[in-house]
TIMINU-694214 format. One record per residue: residue number from 1; residue in three letters; z negated, y, x negated of N, C-alpha, C, O in turn. Coordinates in Angstrom, 3 decimals, padded with zeros to 6 digits. Atoms other than C-alpha are relative to their C-alpha. Layout:
N
[NUM 'ala' [Z Y X] [Z Y X] [Z Y X] [Z Y X]]
...
***
This chain:
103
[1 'unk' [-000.539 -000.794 -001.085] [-009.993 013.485 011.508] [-000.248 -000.686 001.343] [-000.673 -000.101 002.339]]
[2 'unk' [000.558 000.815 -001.310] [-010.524 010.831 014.099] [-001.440 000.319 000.531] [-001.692 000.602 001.702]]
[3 'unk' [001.325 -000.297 -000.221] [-014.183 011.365 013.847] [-000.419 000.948 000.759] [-001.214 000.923 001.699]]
[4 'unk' [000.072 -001.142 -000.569] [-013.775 014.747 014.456] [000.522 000.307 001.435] [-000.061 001.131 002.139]]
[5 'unk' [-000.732 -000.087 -000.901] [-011.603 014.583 017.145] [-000.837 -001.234 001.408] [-001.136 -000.875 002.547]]
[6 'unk' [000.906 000.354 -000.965] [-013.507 011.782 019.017] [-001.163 000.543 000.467] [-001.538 000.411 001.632]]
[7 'unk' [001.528 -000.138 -000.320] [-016.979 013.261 018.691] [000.403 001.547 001.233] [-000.381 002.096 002.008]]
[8 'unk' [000.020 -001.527 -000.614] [-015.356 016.601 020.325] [000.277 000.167 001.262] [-000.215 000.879 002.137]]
[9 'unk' [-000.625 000.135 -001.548] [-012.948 015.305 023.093] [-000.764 -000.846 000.862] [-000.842 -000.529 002.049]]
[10 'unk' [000.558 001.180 -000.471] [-015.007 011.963 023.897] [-001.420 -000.275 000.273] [-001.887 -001.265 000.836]]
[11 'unk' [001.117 000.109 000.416] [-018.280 012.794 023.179] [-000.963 -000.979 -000.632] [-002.132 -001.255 -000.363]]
[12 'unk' [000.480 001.132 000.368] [-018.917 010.257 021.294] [-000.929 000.619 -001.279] [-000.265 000.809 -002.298]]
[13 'unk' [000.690 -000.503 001.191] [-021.531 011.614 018.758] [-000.514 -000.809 -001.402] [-000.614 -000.321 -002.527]]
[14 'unk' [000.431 000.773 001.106] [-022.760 008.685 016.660] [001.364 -001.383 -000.710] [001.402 -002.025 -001.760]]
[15 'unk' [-001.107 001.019 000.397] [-019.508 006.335 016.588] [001.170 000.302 000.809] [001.131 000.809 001.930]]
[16 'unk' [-001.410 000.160 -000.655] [-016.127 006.213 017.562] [000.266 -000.946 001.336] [-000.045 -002.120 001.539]]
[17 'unk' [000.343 001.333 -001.259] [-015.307 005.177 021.233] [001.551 -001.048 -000.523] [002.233 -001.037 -001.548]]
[18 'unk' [-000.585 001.334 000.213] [-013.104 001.955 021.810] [001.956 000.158 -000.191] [002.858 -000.546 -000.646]]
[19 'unk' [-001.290 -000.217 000.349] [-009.987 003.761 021.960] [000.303 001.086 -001.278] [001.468 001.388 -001.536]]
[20 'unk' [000.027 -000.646 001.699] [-010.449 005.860 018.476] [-000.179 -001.005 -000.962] [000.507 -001.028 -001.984]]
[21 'unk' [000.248 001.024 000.790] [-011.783 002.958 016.978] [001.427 -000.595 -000.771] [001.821 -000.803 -001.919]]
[22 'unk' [-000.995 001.203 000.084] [-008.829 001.020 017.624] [001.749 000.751 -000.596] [002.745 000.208 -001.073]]
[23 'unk' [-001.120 -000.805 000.709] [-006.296 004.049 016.661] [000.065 000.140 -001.667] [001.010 000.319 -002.436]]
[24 'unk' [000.209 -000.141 001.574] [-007.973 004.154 013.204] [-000.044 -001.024 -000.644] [-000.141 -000.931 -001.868]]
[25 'unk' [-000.063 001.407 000.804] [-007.889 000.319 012.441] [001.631 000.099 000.331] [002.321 -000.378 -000.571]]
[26 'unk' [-001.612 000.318 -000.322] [-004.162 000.452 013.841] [000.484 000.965 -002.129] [000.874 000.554 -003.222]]
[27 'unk' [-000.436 -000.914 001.353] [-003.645 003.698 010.995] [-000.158 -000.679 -001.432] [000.710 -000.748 -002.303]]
[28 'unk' [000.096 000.520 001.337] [-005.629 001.856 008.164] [000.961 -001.573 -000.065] [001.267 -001.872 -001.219]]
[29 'unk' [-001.284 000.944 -000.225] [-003.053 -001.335 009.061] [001.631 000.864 -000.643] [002.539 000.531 -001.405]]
[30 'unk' [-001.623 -000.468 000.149] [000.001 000.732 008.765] [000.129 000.739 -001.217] [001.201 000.635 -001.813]]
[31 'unk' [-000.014 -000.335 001.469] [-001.120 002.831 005.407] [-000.484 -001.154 -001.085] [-000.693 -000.941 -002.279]]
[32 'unk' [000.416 001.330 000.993] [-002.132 -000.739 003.914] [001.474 -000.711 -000.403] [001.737 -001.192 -001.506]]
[33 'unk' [-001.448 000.526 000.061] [001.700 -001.922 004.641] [000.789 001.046 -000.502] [001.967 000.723 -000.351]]
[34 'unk' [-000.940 -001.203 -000.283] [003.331 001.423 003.898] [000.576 -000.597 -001.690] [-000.043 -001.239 -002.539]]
[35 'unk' [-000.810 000.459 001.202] [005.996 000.848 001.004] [-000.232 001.017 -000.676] [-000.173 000.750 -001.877]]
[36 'unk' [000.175 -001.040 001.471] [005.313 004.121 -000.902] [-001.176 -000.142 -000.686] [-001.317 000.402 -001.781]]
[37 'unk' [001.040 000.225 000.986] [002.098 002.987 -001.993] [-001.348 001.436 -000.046] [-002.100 001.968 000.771]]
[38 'unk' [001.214 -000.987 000.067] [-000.174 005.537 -003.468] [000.795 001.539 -000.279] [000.295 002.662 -000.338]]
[39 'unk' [-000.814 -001.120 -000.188] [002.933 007.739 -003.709] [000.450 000.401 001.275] [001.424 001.154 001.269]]
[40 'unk' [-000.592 -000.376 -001.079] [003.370 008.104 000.042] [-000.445 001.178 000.587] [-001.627 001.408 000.844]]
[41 'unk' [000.123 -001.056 -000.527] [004.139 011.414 001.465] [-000.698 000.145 001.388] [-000.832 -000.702 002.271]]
[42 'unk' [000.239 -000.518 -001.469] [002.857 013.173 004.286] [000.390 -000.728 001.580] [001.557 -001.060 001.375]]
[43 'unk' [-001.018 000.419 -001.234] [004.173 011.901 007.519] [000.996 000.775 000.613] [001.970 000.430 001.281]]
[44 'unk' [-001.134 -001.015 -000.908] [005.857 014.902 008.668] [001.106 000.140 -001.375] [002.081 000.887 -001.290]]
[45 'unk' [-000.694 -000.272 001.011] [007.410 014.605 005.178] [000.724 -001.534 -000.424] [001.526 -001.574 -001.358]]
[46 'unk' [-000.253 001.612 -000.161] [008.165 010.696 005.390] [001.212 -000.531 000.583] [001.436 -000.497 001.793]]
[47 'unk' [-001.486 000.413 -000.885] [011.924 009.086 005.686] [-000.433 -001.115 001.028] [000.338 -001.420 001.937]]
[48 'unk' [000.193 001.157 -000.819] [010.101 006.219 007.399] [-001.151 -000.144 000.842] [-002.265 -000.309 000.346]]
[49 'unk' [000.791 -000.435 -000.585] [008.363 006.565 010.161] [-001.098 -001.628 000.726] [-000.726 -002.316 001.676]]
[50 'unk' [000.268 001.616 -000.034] [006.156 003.180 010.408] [-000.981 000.158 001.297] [-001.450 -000.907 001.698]]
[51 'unk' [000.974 000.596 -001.026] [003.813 003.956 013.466] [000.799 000.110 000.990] [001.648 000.977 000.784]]
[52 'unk' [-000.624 000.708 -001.554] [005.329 002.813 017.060] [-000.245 001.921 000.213] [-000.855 002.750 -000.462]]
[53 'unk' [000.209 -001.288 000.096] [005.966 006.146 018.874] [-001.179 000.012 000.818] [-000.909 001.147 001.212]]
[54 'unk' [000.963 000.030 -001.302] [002.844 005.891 021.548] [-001.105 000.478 -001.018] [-001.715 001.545 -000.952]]
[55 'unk' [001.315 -000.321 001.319] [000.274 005.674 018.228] [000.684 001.223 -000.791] [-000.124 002.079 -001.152]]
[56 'unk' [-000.254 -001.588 000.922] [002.232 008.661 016.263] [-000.111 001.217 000.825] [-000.250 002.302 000.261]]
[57 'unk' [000.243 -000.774 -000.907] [001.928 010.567 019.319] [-001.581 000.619 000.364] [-002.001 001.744 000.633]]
[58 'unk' [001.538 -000.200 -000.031] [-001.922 009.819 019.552] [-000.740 000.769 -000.786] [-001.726 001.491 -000.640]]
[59 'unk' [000.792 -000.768 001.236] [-002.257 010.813 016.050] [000.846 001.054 -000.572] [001.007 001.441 -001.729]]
[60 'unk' [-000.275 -001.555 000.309] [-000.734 013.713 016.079] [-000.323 001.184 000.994] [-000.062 002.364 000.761]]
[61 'unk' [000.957 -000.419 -000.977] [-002.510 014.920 018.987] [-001.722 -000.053 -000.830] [-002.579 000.775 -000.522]]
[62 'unk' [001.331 000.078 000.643] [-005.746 014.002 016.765] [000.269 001.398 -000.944] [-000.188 002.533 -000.813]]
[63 'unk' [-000.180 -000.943 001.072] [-004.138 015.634 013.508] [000.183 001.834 000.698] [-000.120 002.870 000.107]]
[64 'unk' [-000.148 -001.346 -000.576] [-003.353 018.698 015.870] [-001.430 000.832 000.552] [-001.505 002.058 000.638]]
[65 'unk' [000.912 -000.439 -000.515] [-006.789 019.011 017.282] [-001.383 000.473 -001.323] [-002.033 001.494 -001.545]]
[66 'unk' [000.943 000.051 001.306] [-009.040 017.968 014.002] [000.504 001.035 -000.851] [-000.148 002.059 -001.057]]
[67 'unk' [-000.125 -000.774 001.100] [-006.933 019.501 011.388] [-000.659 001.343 -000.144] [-001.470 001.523 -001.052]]
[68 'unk' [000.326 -001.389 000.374] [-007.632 023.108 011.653] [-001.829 -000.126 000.052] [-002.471 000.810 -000.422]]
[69 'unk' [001.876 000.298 000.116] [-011.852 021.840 012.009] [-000.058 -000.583 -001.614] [-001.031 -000.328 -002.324]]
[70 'unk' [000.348 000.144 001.351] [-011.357 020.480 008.661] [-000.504 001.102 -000.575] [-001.731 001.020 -000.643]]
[71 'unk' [-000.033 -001.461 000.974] [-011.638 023.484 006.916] [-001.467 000.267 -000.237] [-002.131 000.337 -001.271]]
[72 'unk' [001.709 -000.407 -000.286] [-015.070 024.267 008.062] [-000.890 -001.218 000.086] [-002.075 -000.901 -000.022]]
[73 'unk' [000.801 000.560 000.237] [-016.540 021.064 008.087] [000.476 -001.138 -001.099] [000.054 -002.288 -000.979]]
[74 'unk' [-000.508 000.688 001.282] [-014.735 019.568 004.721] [000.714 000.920 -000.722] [001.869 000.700 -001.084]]
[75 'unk' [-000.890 -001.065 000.682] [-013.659 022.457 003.104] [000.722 -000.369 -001.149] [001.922 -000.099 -001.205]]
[76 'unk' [-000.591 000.836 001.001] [-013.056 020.525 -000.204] [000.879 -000.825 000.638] [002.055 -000.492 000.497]]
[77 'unk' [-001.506 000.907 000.351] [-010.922 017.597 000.894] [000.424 000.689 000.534] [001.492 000.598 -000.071]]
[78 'unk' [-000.939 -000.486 -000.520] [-009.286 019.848 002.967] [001.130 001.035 -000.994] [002.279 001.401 -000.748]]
[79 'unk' [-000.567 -000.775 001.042] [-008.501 021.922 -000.279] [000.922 -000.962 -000.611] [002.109 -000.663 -000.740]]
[80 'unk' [-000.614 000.745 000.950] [-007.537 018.797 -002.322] [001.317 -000.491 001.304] [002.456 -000.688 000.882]]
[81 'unk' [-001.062 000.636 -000.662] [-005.329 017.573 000.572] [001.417 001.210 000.275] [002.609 001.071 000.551]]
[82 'unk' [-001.067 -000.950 -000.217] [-003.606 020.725 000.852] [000.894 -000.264 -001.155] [002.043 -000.701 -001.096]]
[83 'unk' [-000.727 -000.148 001.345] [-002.763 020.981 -002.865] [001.045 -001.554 -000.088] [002.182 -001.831 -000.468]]
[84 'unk' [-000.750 001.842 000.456] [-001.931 016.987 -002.921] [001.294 000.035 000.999] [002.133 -000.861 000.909]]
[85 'unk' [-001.059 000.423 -001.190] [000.564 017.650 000.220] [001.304 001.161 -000.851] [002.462 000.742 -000.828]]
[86 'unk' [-000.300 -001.299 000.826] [002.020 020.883 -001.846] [000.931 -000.611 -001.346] [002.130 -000.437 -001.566]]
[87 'unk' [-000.522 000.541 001.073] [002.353 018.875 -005.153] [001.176 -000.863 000.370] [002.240 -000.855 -000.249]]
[88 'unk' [-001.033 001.333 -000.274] [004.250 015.795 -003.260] [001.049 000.217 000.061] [001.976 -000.376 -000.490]]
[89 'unk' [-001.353 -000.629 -000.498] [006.692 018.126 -001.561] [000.753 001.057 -001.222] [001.858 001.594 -001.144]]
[90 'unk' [-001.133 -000.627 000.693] [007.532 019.895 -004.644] [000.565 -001.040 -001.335] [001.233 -000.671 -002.301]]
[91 'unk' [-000.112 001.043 001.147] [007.738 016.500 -006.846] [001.358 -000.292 000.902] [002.397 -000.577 000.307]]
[92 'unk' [-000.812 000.560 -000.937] [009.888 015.712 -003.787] [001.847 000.537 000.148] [002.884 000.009 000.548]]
[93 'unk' [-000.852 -001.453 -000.397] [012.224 018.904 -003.769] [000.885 -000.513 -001.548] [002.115 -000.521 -001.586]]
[94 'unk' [-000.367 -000.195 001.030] [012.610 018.183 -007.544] [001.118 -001.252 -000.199] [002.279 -001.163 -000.598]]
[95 'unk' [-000.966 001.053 -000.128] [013.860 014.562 -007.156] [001.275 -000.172 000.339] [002.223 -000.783 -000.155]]
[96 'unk' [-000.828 -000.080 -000.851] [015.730 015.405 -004.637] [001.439 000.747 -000.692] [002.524 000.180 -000.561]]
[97 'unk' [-000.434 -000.850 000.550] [017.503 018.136 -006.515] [000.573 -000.660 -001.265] [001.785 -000.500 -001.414]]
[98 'unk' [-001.000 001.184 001.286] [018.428 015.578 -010.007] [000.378 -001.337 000.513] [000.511 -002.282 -000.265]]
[99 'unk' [-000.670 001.067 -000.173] [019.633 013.070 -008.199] [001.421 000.609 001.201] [002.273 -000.041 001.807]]
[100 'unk' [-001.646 -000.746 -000.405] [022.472 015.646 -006.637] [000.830 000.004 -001.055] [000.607 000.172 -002.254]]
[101 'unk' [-001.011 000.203 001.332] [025.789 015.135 -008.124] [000.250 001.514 000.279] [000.301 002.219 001.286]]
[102 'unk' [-000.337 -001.079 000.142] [026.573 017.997 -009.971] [001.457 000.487 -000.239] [002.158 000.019 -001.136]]
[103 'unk' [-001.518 -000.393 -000.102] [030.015 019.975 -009.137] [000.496 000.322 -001.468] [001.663 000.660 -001.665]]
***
């Protein structure tokens, strides 16, 4: 999504400029530390919000601009990421739901 989003706003066509670069080594830092592992939700679906607010701001200005370009130029992961965001939140719903005490 960065990619996308630099090459469009920045014109950066063959690489990422110095301030995308440095948003997407910050991101792969903060999903390398993230405590849910390979089970971690969404971000908009996430009790813990691990990026500073200045960088969640950046990249959700990215995710807002890229996302809907996925589609058309990654139609697959954009499929598998849907379903995988879909599955989490209803694994999520379910948890959520047996670990209520029941009246």
């Amino acid at each position: 999504m960065i990619d996308i989003y630099c090459r469009d706003r920045h014109r950066h066509p063959d690489a990422r400029c110095g301030e995308c670069e440095a948003l997407g080594v910050y991101a792969d830092r903060r999903l390398a530390k993230c405590p849910f592992g390979e089970e971690k939700p969404t971000c908009a679906d996430c009790p813990v919000h691990c990026y500073q607010p200045q960088m969640r701001e950046e990249m959700r200005a990215v995710m807002r601009y890229a996302g809907p370009k996925m589609v058309w130029r990654h139609p697959l992961l954009t499929l598998m990421h849907w379903i995988d965001g879909w599955r989490r939140r209803s694994t999520a719903v379910v948890r959520k739901a047996s670990s209520s005490p029941s009246s």
